[in-house]
Each structure stands twice: as structure tokens, then as C-alpha cells.
C-alpha positions as CSV (number, residue, x, y, z in Angstrom):
1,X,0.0,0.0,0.0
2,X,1.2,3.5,-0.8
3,X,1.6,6.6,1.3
4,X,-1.4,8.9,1.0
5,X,-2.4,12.1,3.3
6,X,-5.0,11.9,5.9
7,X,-7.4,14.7,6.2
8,X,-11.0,15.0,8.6
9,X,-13.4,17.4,6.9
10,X,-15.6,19.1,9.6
11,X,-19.0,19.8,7.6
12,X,-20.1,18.4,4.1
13,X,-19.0,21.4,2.2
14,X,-15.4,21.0,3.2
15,X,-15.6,17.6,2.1
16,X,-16.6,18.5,-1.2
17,X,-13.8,21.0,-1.9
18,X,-11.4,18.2,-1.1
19,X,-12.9,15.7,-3.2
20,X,-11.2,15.6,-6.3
21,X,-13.1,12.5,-7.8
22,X,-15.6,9.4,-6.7
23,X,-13.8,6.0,-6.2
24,X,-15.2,4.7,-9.5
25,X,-13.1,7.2,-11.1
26,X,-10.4,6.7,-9.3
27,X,-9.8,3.5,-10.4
28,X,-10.4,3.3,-13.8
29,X,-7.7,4.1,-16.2
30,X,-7.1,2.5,-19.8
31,X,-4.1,1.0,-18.9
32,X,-5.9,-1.0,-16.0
33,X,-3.6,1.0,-13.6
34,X,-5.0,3.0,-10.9
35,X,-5.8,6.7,-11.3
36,X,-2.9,8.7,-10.3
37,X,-3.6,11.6,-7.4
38,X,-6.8,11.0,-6.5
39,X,-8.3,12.7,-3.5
40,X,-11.5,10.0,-2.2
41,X,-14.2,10.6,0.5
42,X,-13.6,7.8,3.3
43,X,-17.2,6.8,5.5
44,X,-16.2,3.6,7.4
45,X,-13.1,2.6,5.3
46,X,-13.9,-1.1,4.9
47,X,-14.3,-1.6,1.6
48,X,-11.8,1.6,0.8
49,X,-9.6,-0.4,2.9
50,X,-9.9,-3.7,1.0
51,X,-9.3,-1.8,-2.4
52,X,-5.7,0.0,-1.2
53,X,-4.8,-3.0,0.1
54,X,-5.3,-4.9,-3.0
55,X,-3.3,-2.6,-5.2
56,X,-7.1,-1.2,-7.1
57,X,-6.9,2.4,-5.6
58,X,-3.6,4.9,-4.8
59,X,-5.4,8.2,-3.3
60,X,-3.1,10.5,-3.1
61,X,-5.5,12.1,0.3
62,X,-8.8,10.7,2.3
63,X,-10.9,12.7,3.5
64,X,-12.9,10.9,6.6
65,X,-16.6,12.2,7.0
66,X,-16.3,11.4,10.7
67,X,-16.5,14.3,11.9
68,X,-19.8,15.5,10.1
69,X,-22.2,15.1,13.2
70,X,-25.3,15.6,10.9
71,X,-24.1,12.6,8.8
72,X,-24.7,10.2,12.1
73,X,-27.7,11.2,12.8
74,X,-31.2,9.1,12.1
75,X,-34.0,12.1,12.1
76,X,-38.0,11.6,11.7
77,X,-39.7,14.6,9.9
78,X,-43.5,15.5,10.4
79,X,-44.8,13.9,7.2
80,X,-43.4,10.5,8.8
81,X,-40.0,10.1,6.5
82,X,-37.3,8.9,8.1
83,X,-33.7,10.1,6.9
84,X,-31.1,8.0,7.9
85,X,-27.5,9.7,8.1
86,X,-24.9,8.3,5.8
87,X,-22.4,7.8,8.8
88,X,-24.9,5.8,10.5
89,X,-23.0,2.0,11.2
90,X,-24.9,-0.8,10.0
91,X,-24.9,-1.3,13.6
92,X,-26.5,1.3,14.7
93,X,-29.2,0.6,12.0
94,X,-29.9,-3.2,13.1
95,X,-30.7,-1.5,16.6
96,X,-32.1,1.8,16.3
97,X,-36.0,1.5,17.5
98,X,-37.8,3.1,14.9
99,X,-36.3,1.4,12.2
100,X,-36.7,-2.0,14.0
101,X,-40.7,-1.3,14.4
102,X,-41.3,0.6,10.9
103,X,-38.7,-0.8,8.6
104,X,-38.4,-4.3,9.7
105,X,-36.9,-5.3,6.3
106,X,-33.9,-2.9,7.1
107,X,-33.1,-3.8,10.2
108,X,-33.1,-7.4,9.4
109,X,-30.3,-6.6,6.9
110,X,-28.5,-4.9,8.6
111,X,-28.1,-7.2,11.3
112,X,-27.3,-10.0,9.0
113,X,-24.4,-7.9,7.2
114,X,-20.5,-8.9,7.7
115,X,-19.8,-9.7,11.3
116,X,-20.4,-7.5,14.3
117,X,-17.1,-6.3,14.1
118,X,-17.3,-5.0,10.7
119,X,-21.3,-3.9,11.8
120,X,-20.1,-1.4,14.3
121,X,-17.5,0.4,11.5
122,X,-19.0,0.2,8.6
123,X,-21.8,2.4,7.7
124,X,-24.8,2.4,5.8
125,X,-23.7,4.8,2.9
126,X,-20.4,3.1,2.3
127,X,-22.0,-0.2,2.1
128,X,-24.4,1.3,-0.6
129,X,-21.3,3.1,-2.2
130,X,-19.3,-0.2,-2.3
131,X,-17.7,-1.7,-5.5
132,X,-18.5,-4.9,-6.8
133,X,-17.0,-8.2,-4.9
134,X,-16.5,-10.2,-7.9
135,X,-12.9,-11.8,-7.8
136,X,-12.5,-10.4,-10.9
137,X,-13.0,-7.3,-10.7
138,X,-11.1,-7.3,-7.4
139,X,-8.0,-9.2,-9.2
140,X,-5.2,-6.9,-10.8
141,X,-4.6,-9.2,-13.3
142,X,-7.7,-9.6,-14.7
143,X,-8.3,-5.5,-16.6
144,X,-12.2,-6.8,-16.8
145,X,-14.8,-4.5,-18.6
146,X,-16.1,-2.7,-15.0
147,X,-12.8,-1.9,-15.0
148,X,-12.1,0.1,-19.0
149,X,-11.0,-3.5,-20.1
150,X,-12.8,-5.5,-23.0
151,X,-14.7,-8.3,-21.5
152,X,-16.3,-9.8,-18.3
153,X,-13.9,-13.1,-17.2
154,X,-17.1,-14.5,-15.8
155,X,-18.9,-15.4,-18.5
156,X,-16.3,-18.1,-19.3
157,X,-15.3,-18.4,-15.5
158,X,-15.9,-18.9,-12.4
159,X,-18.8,-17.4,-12.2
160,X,-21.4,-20.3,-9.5
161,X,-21.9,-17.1,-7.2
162,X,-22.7,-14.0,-10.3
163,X,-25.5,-12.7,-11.3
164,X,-29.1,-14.6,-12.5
165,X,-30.4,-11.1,-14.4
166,X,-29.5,-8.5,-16.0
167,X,-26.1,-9.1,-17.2
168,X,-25.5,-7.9,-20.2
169,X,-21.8,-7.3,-20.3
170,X,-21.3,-7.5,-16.9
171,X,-21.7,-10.8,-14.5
172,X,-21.4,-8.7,-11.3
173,X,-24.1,-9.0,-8.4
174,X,-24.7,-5.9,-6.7
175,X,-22.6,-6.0,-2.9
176,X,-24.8,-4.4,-0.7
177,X,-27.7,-6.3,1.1
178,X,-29.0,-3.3,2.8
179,X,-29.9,-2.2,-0.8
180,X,-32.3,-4.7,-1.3
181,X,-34.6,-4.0,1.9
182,X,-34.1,0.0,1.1
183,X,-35.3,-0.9,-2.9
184,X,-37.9,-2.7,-1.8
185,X,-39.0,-0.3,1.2
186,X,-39.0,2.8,-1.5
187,X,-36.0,4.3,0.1
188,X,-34.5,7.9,-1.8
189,X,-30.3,8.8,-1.6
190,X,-30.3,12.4,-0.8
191,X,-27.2,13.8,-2.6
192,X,-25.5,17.4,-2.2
193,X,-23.1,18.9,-4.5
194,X,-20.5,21.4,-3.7
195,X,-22.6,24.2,-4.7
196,X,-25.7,23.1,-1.9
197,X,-27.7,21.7,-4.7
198,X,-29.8,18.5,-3.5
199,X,-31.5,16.2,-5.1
200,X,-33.6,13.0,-3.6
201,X,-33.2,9.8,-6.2
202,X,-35.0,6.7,-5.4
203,X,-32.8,3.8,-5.0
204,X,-33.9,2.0,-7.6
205,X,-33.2,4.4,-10.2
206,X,-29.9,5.7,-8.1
207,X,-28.2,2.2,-9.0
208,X,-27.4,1.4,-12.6
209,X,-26.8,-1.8,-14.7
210,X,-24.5,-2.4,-17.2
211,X,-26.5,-1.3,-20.0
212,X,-26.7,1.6,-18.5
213,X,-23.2,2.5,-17.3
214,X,-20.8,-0.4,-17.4
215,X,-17.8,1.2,-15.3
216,X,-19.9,2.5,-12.7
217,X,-22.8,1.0,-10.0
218,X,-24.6,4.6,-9.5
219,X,-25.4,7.9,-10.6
220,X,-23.0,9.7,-8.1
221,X,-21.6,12.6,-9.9
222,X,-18.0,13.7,-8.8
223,X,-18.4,16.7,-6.7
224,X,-21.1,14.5,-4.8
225,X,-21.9,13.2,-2.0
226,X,-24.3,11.0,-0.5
227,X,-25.4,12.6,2.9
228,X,-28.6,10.3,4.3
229,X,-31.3,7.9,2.8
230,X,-34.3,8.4,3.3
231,X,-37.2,6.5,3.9
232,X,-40.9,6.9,3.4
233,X,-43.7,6.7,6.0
234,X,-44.8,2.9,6.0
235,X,-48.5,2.7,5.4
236,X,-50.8,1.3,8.0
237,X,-51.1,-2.2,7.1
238,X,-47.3,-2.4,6.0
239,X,-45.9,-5.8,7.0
240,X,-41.8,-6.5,5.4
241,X,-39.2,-9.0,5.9
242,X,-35.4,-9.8,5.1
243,X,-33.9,-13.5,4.6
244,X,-30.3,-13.7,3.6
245,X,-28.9,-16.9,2.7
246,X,-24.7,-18.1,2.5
247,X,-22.8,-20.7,2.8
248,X,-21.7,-20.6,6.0
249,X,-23.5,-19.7,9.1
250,X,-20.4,-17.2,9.9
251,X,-19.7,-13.8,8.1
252,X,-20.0,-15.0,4.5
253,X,-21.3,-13.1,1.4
254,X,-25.1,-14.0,0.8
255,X,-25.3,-16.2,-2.3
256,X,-28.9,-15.0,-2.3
257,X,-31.5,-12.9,-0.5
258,X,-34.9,-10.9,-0.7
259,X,-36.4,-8.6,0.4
260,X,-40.6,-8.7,0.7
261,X,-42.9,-5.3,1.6
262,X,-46.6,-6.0,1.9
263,X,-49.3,-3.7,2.0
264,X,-52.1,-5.6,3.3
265,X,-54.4,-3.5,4.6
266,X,-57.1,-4.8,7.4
267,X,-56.7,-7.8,6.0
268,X,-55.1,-10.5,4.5
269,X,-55.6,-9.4,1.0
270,X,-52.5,-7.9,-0.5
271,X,-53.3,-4.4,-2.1
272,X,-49.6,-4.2,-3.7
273,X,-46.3,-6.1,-3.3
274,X,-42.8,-5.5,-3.3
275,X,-40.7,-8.4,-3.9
276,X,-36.6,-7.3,-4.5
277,X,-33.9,-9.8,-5.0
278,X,-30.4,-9.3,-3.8
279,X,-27.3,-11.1,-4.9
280,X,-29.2,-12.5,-8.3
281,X,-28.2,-9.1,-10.3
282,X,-26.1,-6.0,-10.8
283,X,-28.4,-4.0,-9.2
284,X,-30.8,-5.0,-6.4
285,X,-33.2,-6.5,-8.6
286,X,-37.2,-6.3,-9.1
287,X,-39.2,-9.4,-8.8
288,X,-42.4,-7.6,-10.9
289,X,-43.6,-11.6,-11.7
290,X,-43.8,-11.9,-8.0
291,X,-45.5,-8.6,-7.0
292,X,-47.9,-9.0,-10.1
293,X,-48.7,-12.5,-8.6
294,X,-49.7,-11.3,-4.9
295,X,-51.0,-8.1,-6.0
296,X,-54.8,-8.3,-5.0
297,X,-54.6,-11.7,-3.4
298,X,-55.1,-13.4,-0.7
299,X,-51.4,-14.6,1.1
300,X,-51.3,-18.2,0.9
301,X,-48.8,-20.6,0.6
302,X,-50.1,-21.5,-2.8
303,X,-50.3,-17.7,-3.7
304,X,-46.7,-17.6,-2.2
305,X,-45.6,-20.4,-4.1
306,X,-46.8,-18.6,-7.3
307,X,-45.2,-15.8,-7.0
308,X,-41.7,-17.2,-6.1
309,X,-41.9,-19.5,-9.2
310,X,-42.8,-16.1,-10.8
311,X,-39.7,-14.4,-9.3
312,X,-37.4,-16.8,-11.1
313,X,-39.1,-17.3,-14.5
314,X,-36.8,-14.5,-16.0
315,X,-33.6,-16.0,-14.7
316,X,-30.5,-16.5,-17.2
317,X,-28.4,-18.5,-15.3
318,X,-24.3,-18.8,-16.7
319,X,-22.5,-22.2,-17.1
320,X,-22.2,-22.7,-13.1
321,X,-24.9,-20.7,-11.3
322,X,-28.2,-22.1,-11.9
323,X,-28.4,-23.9,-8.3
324,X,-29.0,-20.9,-7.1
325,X,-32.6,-20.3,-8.8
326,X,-33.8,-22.7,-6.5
327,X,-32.4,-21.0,-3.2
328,X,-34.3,-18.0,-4.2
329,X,-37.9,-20.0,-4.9
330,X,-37.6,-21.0,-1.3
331,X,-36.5,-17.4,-0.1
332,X,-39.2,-15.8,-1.9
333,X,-42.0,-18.2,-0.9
334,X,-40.7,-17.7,2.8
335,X,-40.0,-14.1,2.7
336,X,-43.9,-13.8,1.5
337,X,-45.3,-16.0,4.4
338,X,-42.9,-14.8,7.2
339,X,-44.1,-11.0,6.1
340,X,-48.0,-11.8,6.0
341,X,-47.5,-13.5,9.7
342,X,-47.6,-11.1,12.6
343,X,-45.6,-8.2,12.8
């Protein structure tokens, strides 16, 4: 690992001014060498960490948010949203009360990320700012297409733990888990730029595919920064759920998991569905089979059981990943039952 300076930026608009460029851009070059005098925002550090250490990023200065108080703070605003600080540790966000009662889905994700160690560091807008964790991408030898090279190695690799959807060009799945519950939840990124504009995108249009933007993961612009997320009043007869599923009961990556929001009413009819997969595509993906299949419904297990197999129906799988369509029809049909039981 290289030298680099170490700077703490009191407020947000200091930390703008020393940004120079987002850690996307810092790492893509043509030559497949890092970017050369980068300055990069730092939240926890844990996937910065991993990056420098693996020869993918030189800054040349971090800048820690740390010391931002607003950016650790989880606020609740008289129209019910609920903005949830960018500094905020996963930790934190597992335990907080009003997430745990009103955004069940999050918490559960939270608490199932990394290992507690890594919980009570890493925060929730670095986890959604992460780079991809395929060993590809994370090699130096292999210049893949993410990073300005020609092609994806997956596609004629190892790829048993990529992507089912989506992956056009790119075989990546997206990294973050908390994603999936804040995609399914309606979640927003609030995002400042160094002359105090702001602008609220949903998740779900904040993260990009590779048809959309190969070399990148999200619509951060370089003088950006994400400051909170925020999420929407639940409605009354809102009812969600997280399951995660790895390999190992330990700190493991999930090789799948969903995320399920019901709106149910005063009843057991569901009005509308969300059904989000994570792990299964380059972006947090959008189970519309499933939601269209539960959407004015009663929740059953056979109405459960239809819309997993309606979840999976769009799946590609590569040469060594289709056991894993499977593992989601079972998440699926038990993230639908678990979040139309009680509360």
C-alpha cells in the first residue's frame, strides 16, 4: 500500500472541496492502472480499505466524514419520512428503535451484514457506495470491462456465485444487502453537491446496470456526496421482511436474498407487493412476476408459491450458477409467508 495524506473534513461542504473524484473514477484508467492523485471521500473505510490494500486504488489524500455530526444522525420529519444519516454503522441501523418497528426489512439486513465487528464500523452509505466483490474485478490481473478493459472473465469463468439477471456485459451482483430491503422499502439517496444543490433519487433508479453504465454502479456525480437515505412513511397495514442466505452460518457473502414489503391492509388481502432480490443481479433486482402475482390476493402458501416461481421465471443462469434459482424460490415463498404473519 502506498503513502497517502490523511485529512477530517468538519461539515459536508469541506468535504466537497477536497474531493477531487468518486472512487469509480479513481480506479479506472485504460491502462488497467490506478488513477494517479486521487483525493476520495472515506465513511467507514472497509471496503476503501480492502481496495488500497489490493493494489485497485492509490489516493493520493482521504478525506474521513467522521466528523460530520449531521451525517450520524437518524432524524424523523413530520410527514413520517425517516432520513437515515450516511455515517450511520450498520450497527446502529440493526438497533435503532424506529427502524426495527417501521422498517423491519432494514433492520433485518443490517443485522445480517458482515460480522459484528465489521457492523459497528462500517456504515450504511459506504455499504451502498461499495464496489463490486467479484474476484475479478477485485484481481489486478484480470483489466475486466467494469474496469475500462474489453470483456467480463465471468462469463467463461468462475462465475457459481454472479448474477441470474441482467447481465448484459457485466456478470457482477450488486454487494450491498442493505440495498435490497431499502429498494424494496422505497428508500431515496439524498445527494449534495459542492454548490448546496440536493437532489432525492430513489434507489432504484440511483443504482445502474451495465446497459446503462458499465464502469460504474450509481449515478454519483464527482463533486457529490451521499449525505442520508431516506425512507418513506410505511403505510398502515405495511408488513416486510429480510432472509439472507450463505454458505456458512459465519460472516459469509449471501449467495442469495430478498427482500418482501406487503401492504395488506385490514386484511389478509394484499393491495400491492414488493418483492426485490439481492445477490441475483447487478443491481438490487425487481421481482415484478412476483409482485404481479400477490397483487390483490389473498397470502397463501399456494399464492406464495406462485409468485416465487414467478420471481425466477426471468432468470438467465451462466454455465455454473443455476443452483442458485432454486435457493431464491424458497427465499421468496418464505419471505412472502414470514411477512403476512404477525408483525
Amino acid at each position: 500500500m502506498k503513502t497517502f495524506e490523511w485529512t477530517s473534513a468538519p461539515g459536508v461542504a469541506v468535504a466537497l472541496r477536497a474531493q477531487t473524484v468518486t472512487v469509480a473514477g479513481a480506479m479506472l484508467t485504460a491502462s488497467g492502472e490506478p488513477a494517479a492523485d486521487p483525493a476520495i471521500l472515506k465513511a467507514g473505510g472497509i471496503d476503501l480499505l480492502d481496495l488500497m490494500k489490493e493494489g485497485l486504488l492509490t489516493p493520493r489524500r482521504v478525506v474521513d466524514l467522521r466528523g460530520i455530526p449531521e451525517l450520524g444522525r437518524v432524524t424523523s420529519a413530520a410527514d413520517g419520512t425517516l432520513a437515515v444519516g450516511a455515517m450511520v454503522t450498520l450497527a446502529q441501523v440493526a438497533a435503532h428503535p424506529l427502524i426495527r418497528d417501521r422498517y423491519r426489512a432494514l433492520a433485518l439486513a443490517a443485522a445480517g451484514s458482515a460480522s459484528p465487528q465489521i457492523r459497528n464500523v462500517a456504515t450504511l452509505g459506504g455499504n451502498l457506495l461499495q464496489r463490486p466483490r467479484c474476484w475479478y474485478f477485485r484481481s489486478r490481473e484480470h483489466h475486466c470491462v467494469r474496469k475500462g478493459g474489453a470483456s467480463c472473465f465471468a462469463f467463461n469463468g468462475e462465475n457459481q456465485r454472479h448474477a441470474l439477471f441482467a447481465h448484459t456485459g457485466c456478470a457482477m451482483v450488486h454487494p450491498s444487502t442493505p440495498a435490497t430491503a431499502l429498494v424494496a422499502l422505497g428508500a431515496q439517496a439524498e445527494l449534495f453537491d459542492a454548490g448546496g444543490r440536493r437532489r432525492a433519487v430513489p434507489l432504484e433508479q440511483f443504482f445502474v446496470g451495465p446497459r446503462q453504465d458499465i464502469e460504474r454502479e450509481n449515478v454519483l456525480l464527482p463533486g457529490e456526496i451521499l449525505t442520508a437515505v431516506l425512507l418513506p412513511a410505511p403505510l398502515p397495514g405495511a408488513h416486510s421482511t429480510h432472509l439472507r442466505q450463505g454458505e456458512l452460518d459465519s460472516f459469509d457473502w449471501p449467495i442469495a436474498d430478498v427482500a418482501v414489503v406487503l401492504d395488506l391492509g385490514a386484511g389478509t388481502v394484499c393491495k400491492t407487493a414488493s418483492v426485490v432480490l439481492g445477490a441475483a443481479a447487478p443491481v438490487p433486482w425487481r421481482a415484478r412476476g412476483a409482485e404481479a402475482a400477490l397483487a390483490g390476493k389473498p397470502v397463501s402458501v399456494a399464492t406464495a408459491r406462485a409468485a416465487a416461481t414467478a420471481a425466477i421465471a426471468d432468470a438467465a443462469p451462466l454455465s455454473r450458477n443455476a443452483w442458485k434459482i432454486p435457493v431464491f424460490e424458497a427465499l421468496v415463498r418464505r419471505a412472502i409467508l414470514e411477512a403476512a404473519g404477525p408483525a
